[in-house]
VOGU-3710 file (C-alpha; in Angstrom, 3 decimals, decimal comma):
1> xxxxxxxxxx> 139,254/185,676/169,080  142,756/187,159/170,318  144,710/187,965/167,500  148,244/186,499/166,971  151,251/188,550/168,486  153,147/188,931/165,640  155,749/190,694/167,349  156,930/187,518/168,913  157,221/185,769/165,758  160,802/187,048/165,140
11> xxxxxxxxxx> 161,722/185,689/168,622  160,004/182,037/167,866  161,769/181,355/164,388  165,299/182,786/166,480  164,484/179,751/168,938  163,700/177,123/166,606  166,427/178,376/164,314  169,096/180,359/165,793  170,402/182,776/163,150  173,842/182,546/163,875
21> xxxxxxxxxx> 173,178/178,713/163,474  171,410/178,909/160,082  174,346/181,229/158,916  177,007/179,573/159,892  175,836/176,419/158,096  174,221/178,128/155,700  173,756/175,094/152,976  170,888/174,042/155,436  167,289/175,402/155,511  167,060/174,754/159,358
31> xxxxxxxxxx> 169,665/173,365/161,778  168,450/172,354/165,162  171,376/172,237/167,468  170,112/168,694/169,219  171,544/166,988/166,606  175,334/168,744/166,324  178,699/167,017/167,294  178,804/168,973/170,999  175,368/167,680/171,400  175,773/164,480/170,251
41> xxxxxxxxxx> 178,614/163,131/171,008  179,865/163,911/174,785  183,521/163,136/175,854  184,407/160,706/177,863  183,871/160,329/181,517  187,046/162,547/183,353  187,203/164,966/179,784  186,427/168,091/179,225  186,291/169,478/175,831  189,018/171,738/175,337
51> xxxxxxxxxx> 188,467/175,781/175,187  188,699/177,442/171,235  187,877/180,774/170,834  184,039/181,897/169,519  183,409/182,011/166,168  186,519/179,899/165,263  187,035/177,581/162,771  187,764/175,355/165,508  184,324/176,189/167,350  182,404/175,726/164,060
61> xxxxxxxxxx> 183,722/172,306/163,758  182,983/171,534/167,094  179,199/172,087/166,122  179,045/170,778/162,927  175,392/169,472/162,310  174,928/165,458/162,459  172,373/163,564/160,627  169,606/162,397/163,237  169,093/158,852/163,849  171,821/156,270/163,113
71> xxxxxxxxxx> 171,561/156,734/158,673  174,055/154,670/156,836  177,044/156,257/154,660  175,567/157,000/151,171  177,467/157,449/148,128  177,315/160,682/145,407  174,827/158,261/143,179  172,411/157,174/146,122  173,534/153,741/146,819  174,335/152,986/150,332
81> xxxxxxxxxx> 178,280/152,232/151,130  179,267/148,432/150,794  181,388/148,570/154,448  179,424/150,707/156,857  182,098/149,690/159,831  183,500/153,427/160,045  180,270/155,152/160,141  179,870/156,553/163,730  177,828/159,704/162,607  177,286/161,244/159,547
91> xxxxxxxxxx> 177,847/165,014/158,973  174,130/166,871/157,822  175,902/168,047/154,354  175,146/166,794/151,121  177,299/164,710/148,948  176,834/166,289/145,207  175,613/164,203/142,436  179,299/163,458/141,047  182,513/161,620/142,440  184,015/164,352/143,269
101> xxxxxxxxxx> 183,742/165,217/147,157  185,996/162,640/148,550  188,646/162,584/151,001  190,838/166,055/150,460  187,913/167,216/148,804  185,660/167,083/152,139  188,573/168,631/153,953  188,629/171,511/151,318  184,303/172,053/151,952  184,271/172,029/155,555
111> xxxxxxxxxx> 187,139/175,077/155,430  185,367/176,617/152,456  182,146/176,562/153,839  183,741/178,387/157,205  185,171/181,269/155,653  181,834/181,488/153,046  179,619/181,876/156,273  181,665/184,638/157,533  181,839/186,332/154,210  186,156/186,083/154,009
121> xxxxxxxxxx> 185,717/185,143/150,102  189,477/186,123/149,901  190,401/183,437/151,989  188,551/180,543/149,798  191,704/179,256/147,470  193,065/175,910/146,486  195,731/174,563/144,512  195,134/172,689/141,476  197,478/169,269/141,371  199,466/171,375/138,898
131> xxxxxxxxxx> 200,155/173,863/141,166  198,121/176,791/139,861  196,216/178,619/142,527  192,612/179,110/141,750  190,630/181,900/144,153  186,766/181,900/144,589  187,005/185,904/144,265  188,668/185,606/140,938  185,912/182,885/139,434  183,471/185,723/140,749
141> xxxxxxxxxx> 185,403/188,096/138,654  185,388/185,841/135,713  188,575/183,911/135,586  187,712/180,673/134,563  189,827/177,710/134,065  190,659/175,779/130,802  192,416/172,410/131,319  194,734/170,841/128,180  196,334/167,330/129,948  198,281/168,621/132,655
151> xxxxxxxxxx> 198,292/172,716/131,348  196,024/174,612/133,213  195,367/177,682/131,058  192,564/181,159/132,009  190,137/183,293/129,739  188,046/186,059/130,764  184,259/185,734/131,182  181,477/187,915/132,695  181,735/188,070/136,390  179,181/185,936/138,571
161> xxxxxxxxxx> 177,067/186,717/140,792  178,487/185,945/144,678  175,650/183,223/145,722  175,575/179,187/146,624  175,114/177,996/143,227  178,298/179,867/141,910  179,952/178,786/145,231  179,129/175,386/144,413  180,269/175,219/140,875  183,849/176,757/142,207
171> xxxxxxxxxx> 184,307/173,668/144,582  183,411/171,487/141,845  185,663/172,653/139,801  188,414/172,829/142,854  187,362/169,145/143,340  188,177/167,367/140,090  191,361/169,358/139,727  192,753/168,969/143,139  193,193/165,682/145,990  195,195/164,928/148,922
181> xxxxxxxxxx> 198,793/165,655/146,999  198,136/169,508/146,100  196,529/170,194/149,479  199,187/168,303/151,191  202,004/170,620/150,022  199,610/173,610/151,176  199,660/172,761/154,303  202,507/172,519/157,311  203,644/170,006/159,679  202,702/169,880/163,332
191> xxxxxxxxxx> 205,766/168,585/164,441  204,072/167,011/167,802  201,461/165,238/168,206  200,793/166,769/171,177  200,732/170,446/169,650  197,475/168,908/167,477  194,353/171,549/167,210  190,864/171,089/166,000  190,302/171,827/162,678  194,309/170,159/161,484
201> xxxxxxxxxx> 194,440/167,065/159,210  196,192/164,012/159,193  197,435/163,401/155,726  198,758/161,404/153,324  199,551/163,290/149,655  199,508/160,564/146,936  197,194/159,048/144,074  195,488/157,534/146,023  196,093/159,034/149,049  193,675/160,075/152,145
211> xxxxxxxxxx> 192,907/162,810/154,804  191,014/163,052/157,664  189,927/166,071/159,667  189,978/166,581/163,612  186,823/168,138/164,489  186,662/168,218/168,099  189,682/167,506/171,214  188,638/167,177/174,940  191,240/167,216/177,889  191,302/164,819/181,138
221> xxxxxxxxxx> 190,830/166,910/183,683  193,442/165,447/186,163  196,180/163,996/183,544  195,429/167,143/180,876  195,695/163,743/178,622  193,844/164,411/175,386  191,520/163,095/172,838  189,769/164,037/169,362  187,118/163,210/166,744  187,981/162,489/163,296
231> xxxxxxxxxx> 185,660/163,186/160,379  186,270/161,981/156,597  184,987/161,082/153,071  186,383/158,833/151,151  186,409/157,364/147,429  184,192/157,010/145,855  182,625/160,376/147,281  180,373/159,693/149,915  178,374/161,210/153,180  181,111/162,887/155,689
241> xxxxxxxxxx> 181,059/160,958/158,410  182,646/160,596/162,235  184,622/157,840/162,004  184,553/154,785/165,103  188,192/154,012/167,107  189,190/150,369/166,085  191,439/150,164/168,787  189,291/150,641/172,060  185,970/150,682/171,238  185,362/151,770/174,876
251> xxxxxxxxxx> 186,765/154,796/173,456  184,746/155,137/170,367  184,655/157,334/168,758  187,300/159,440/170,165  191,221/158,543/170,009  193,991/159,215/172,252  196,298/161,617/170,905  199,531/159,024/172,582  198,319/156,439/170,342  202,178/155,982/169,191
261> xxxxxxxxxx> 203,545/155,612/165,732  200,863/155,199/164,029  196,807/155,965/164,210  195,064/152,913/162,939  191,208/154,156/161,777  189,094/151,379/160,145  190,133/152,679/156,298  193,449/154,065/156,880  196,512/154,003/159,124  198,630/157,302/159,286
271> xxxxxxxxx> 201,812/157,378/160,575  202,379/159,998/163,512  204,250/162,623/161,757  201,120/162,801/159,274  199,942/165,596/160,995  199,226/168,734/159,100  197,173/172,236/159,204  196,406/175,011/157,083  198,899/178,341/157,142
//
């Protein structure tokens, strides 16, 4: 009987499961790249998609991992979501168990979960509604919130260990004490629409408000007209999801980024100077 070459094992499990794959999405236990948004979803005929730079946020938006099939929108308690109309794809991330990873909130993973693959801890911070800044590397180090109303006050604990579960609890926390009106003033303006990037937001700050995130542009090769993808969550928390284009389905589910004053999506409308992205 010939005996198994082990040495080629390494190189199978690196083609069924790229590493740099598995760590860039690294709250999956295997990712086949089949089923991501470059994969999935192609532009449309005459568009390219446009050129960001390797191992950018913008690139690891790009190839976010989808859900295969055609699965509905599910909510954080398992029930399916009453108006499925939006769904276009949903995002291969889970949900959590509570009501807490909606709109903002999904914004606020997706970057997290960036800068936690490439190991830039310092870089995972958030506002809390009441304005107090709360850094991943100082829950690590102990600092742990205590909320009185609208006070946000801080004691000392042992530090934690730097893993997924304490990761996880930090968003959760980040979640129920911040929304769409403490990341809006975090962010800045794009002042034109046509200066839009992967990876920036169109927002409204308010209670409720809402906030979805470009994930993906492509460029018509003869006008240089462009287009994008737009992913959200939404209340109550529920599967992120590619949303469809209500106004030219032929489209769907990209928009044009000359859509005029305001961008009508299925949930939400947004008016033009909405436009936002992280410092």
């Amino acid at each position: 009987m010939t005996k198994p070459n082990f040495r080629l094992l390494p190189l199978l499990l690196i083609l069924i499961f790229p590493a740099s794959s598995l760590a860039q999405y690294s709250w999956l236990d295997s990712f086949d790249s089949a089923n991501s948004v470059t994969s999935r979803i192609p532009p449309p005929d005459g568009y390219k998609r446009v050129k960001v730079e390797a191992e950018s946020f913008r690139h690891w938006l790009r190839n976010l991992p989808l859900k295969s099939g055609d699965p509905p929108i599910y909510l954080y308690n398992g029930e399916k979501k009453f108006n499925q109309l939006a769904n276009y794809a949903v995002i291969d991330i889970d949900i959590g168990t509570g009501d807490l990873q909606q709109c903002a909130d999904a914004v606020i993973r997706l970057q997290s979960e960036y800068f936690y693959s490439k190991g830039h801890y310092d870089s995972i911070a958030f506002n809390f509604t009441s304005g107090d800044r709360f850094r991943y590397t100082d829950w690590l180090n102990g600092k742990t919130p205590v909320i009185d109303g609208n006070d946000v006050g801080w004691k000392d604990l042992p530090k934690r260990e730097n893993n997924r579960a304490n990761f996880k609890k930090y968003l959760e926390i980040v979640f129920t004490y911040a929304g769409s009106y403490s990341l809006s003033k975090e962010l800045i303006k794009v002042e034109k629409i046509s200066e839009m990037r992967i990876g920036d937001i169109f927002i409204e700050g308010g209670f409720p408000g809402h906030a979805m995130l470009v994930v993906d542009m492509a460029e018509n090769t003869e006008s240089g007209k462009r287009v994008f993808l737009l992913a959200q969550s939404y209340m109550p928390a529920q599967s992120i999801h590619i949303v469809k284009n209500p106004v030219n389905w032929g489209l769907s589910p990209w928009y044009k980024t000359d859509f005029g004053d305001r961008l009508y999506t299925l949930e939400w409308v947004f008016d033009n100077d909405d436009l936002m992205r992280f410092k």
